[in-house]
C-alpha positions in Angstrom: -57.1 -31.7 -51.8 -57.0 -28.0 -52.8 -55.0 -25.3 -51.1 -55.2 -22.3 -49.5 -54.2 -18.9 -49.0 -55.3 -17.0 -45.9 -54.3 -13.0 -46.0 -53.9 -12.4 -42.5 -54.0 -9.1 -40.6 -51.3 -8.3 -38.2 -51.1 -5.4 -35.7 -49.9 -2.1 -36.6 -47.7 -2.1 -33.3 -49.8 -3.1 -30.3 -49.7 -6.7 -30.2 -53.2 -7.1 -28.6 -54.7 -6.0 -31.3 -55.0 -9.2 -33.3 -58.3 -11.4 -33.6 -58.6 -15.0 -32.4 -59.3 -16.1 -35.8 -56.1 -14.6 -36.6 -54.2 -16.7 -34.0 -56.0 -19.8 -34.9 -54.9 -19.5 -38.8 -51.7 -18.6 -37.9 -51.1 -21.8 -35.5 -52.8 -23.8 -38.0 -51.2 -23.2 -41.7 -48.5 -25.1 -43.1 -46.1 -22.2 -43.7 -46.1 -18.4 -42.9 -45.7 -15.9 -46.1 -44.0 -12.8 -44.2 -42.3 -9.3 -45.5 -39.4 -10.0 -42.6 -39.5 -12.9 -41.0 -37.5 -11.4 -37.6 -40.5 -9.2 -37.2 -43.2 -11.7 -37.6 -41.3 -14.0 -35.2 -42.3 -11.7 -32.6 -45.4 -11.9 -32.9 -45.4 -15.6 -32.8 -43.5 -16.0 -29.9 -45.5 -13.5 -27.8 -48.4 -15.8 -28.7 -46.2 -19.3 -28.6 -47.2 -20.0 -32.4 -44.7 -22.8 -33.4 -44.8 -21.6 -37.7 -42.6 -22.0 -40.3 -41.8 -19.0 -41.8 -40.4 -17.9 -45.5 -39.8 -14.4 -46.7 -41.7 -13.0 -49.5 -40.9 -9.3 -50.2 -40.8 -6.6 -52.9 -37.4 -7.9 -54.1 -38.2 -12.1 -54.7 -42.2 -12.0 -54.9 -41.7 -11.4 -58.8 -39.4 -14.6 -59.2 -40.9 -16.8 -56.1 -45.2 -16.5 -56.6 -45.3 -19.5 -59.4 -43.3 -21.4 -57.1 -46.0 -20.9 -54.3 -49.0 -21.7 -56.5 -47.2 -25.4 -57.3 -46.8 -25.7 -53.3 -50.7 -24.9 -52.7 -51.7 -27.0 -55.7 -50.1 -29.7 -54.0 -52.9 -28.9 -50.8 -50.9 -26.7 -48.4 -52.5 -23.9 -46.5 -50.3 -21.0 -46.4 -50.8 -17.3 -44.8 -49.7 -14.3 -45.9 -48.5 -11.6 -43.2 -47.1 -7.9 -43.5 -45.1 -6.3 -40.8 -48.2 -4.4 -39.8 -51.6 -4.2 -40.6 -53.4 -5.7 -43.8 -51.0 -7.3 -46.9 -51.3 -5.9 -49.9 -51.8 -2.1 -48.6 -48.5 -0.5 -50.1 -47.2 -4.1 -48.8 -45.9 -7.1 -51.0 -48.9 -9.4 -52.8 -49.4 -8.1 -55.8 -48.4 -10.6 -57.8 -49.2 -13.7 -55.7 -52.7 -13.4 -55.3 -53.5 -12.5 -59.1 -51.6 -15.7 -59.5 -53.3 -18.2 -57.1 -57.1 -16.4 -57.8 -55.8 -17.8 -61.6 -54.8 -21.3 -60.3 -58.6 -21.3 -59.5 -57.4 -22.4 -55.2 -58.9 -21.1 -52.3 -58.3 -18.0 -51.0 -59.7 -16.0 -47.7 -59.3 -12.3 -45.6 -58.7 -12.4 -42.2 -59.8 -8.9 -41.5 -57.7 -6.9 -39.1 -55.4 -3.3 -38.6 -55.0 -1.0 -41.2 -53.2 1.9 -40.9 -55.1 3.7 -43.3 -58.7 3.3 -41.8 -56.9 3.9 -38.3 -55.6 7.4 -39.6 -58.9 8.2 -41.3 -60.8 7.6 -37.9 -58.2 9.9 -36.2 -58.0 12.8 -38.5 -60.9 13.9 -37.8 -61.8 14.7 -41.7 -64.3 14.2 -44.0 -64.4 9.9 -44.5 -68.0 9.6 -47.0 -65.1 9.7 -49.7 -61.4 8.8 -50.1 -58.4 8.9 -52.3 -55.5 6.5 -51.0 -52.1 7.0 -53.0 -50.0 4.7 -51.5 -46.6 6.1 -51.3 -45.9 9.1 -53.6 -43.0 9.2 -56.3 -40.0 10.6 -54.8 -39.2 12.9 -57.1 -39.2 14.5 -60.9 -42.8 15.1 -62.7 -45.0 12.4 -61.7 -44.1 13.7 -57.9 -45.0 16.9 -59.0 -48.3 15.6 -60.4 -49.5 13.5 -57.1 -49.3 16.7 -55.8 -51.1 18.5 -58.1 -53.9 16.1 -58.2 -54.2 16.2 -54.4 -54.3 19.8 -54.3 -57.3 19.4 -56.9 -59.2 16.7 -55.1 -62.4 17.1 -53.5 -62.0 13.6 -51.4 -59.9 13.4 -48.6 -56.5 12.2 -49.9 -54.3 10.0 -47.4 -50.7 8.7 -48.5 -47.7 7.4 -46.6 -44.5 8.5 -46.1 -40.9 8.0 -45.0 -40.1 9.9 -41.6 -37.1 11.3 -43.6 -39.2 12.8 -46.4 -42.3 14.0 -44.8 -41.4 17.3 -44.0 -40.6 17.9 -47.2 -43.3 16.7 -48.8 -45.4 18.7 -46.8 -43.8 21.9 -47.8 -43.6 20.9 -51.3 -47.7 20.2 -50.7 -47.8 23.8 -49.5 -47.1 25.5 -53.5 -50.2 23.5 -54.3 -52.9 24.3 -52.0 -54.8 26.3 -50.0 -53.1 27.4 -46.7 -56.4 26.8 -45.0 -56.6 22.9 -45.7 -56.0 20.9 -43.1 -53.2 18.4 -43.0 -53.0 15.3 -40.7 -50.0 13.7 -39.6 -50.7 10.4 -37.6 -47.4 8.9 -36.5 -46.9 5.3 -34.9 -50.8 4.4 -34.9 -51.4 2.4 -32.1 -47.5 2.4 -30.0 -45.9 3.7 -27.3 -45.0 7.0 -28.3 -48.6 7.1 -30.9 -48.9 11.2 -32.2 -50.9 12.9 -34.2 -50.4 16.1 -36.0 -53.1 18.5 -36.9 -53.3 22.3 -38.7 -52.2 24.0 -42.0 -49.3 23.2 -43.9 -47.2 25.5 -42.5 -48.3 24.6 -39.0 -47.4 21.0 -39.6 -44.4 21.7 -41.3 -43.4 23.6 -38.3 -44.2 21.0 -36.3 -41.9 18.5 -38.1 -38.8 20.8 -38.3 -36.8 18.8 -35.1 -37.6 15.9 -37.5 -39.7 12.5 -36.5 -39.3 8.3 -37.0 -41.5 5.8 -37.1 -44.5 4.7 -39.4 -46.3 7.9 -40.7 -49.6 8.2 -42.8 -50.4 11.9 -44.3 -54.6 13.0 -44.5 -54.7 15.9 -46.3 -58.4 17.4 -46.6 -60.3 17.8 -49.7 -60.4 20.7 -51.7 -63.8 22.7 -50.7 -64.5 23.0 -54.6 -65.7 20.5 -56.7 -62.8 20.6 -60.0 
C-alpha cells in the first residue's frame, strides 16, 4: 500500500471558510502535520475532528522529514496544515515535500485560503502580474536590496510582515520610490477586527504610527516604467 500526503488548506481566521473536502481529509488521515498543534486543535474541535496531531515547524522539519517519508512508505496517509491559509506559503514544507515527491508516494492539494490571493483581491491593484517575496530580510544589504528591487519592479510586489516592523519597513520603502505609488496594507484578512490600509507611503506610514497586531501582508504597486 502506498502513502499519502494531502497539503491541506486551513482558514486564515474565519473558521467557515474551510471546504468539505477539507473536513473529510482531515477526519480521515492517520496523523495531522501542523505548525502548532494548540492552534490546529481548534479547528478540529469546532468541527469535532478526533486527529492525531504532531508538530512539524521551521525548527525540527530539517531533522524530522526522512522520518516521515519511512512512516508513509509504510501506507499512512498524513496531512499537512499551517496555522492559516495554504502550507508552504512563507509556512514550513520545504523540505518535506521535495522529500516524499523523491520517495516517488502520493501526494495531493487541497485547495483553500491564501492570504496572498485574499490581499491581492483587496488592494485593489494591478493582479495580470505579481512578485511575492515572502518575508523580507530584516536588516543589513540584502534588506536594502528587496527594497530596491521593489522600488524597480513593474509587477505588483506583495510581502509580509511582522506588525512590529511594518511601519518601518514602510518608511524605509519610502527612500526608494515614488511618493505616488500606492501601498496596501491588509491586516487580519478575514477576522473580527479585518482592515485594510490604502494611499502613499507616507499616508500609510501615518496611518501606522499608534502601531497595529495581527497578521499583515504589504501590496505595493508596480513601478509605472518598465526598468
Amino acid at each position: 500500500m502506498t502513502g499519502k500526503l494531502s497539503i491541506v488548506g486551513t482558514p486564515l481566521g474565519n473558521l467557515e471558510d474551510i471546504t468539505l473536502r477539507a473536513l473529510r481529509v482531515l477526519g480521515e488521515v492517520d496523523l495531522i502535520l501542523a505548525e502548532d498543534t494548540r492552534h490546529t486543535q481548534k479547528l478540529l474541535n469546532h468541527y469535532e475532528i478526533k486527529a492525531r496531531l504532531r508538530s512539524l515547524h521551521a525548527h525540527n522539519e530539517g531533522r524530522t522529514a526522512d522520518a516521515i517519508v519511512e512512516e508513509l512508505r509504510s501506507g499512512k496517509h498524513y496531512a499537512l496544515v499551517s496555522d492559516a491559509g495554504m502550507p508552504l506559503i512563507s509556512d514550513p514544507g520545504a523540505s518535506l515535500i521535495p522529500r516524499v515527491i523523491e520517495a516517488g508516494l502520493a501526494l495531493e492539494v487541497i485547495p483553500g485560503p491564501s492570504a496572498l490571493t485574499t490581499a491581492i483581491a483587496l488592494s485593489g491593484l494591478r493582479s495580470d502580474g505579481l512578485r511575492f517575496l515572502g518575508f523580507l530580510p530584516r536588516s543589513g544589504s540584502r534588506r536594502k536590496t528587496a527594497l530596491a528591487e521593489i522600488a524597480n519592479e513593474y509587477l505588483t510586489s506583495v510581502f509580509f510582515e511582522s506588525p512590529h516592523r511594518v511601519q518601518k519597513t514602510i518608511e524605509e520603502l519610502g527612500a526608494f520610490i515614488e511618493e505616488d505609488r500606492q501601498v496596501v496594507i491588509a491586516r487580519e484578512m478575514t477576522k473580527r477586527f479585518e482592515e485594510v490600509i490604502r494611499g502613499t507611503v507616507s499616508e500609510v506610514s501615518a496611518a501606522l504610527a499608534g502601531g497595529v497586531r495581527g497578521e499583515i501582508t504589504v501590496i505595493v504597486e508596480g513601478s509605472k516604467v518598465r526598468r
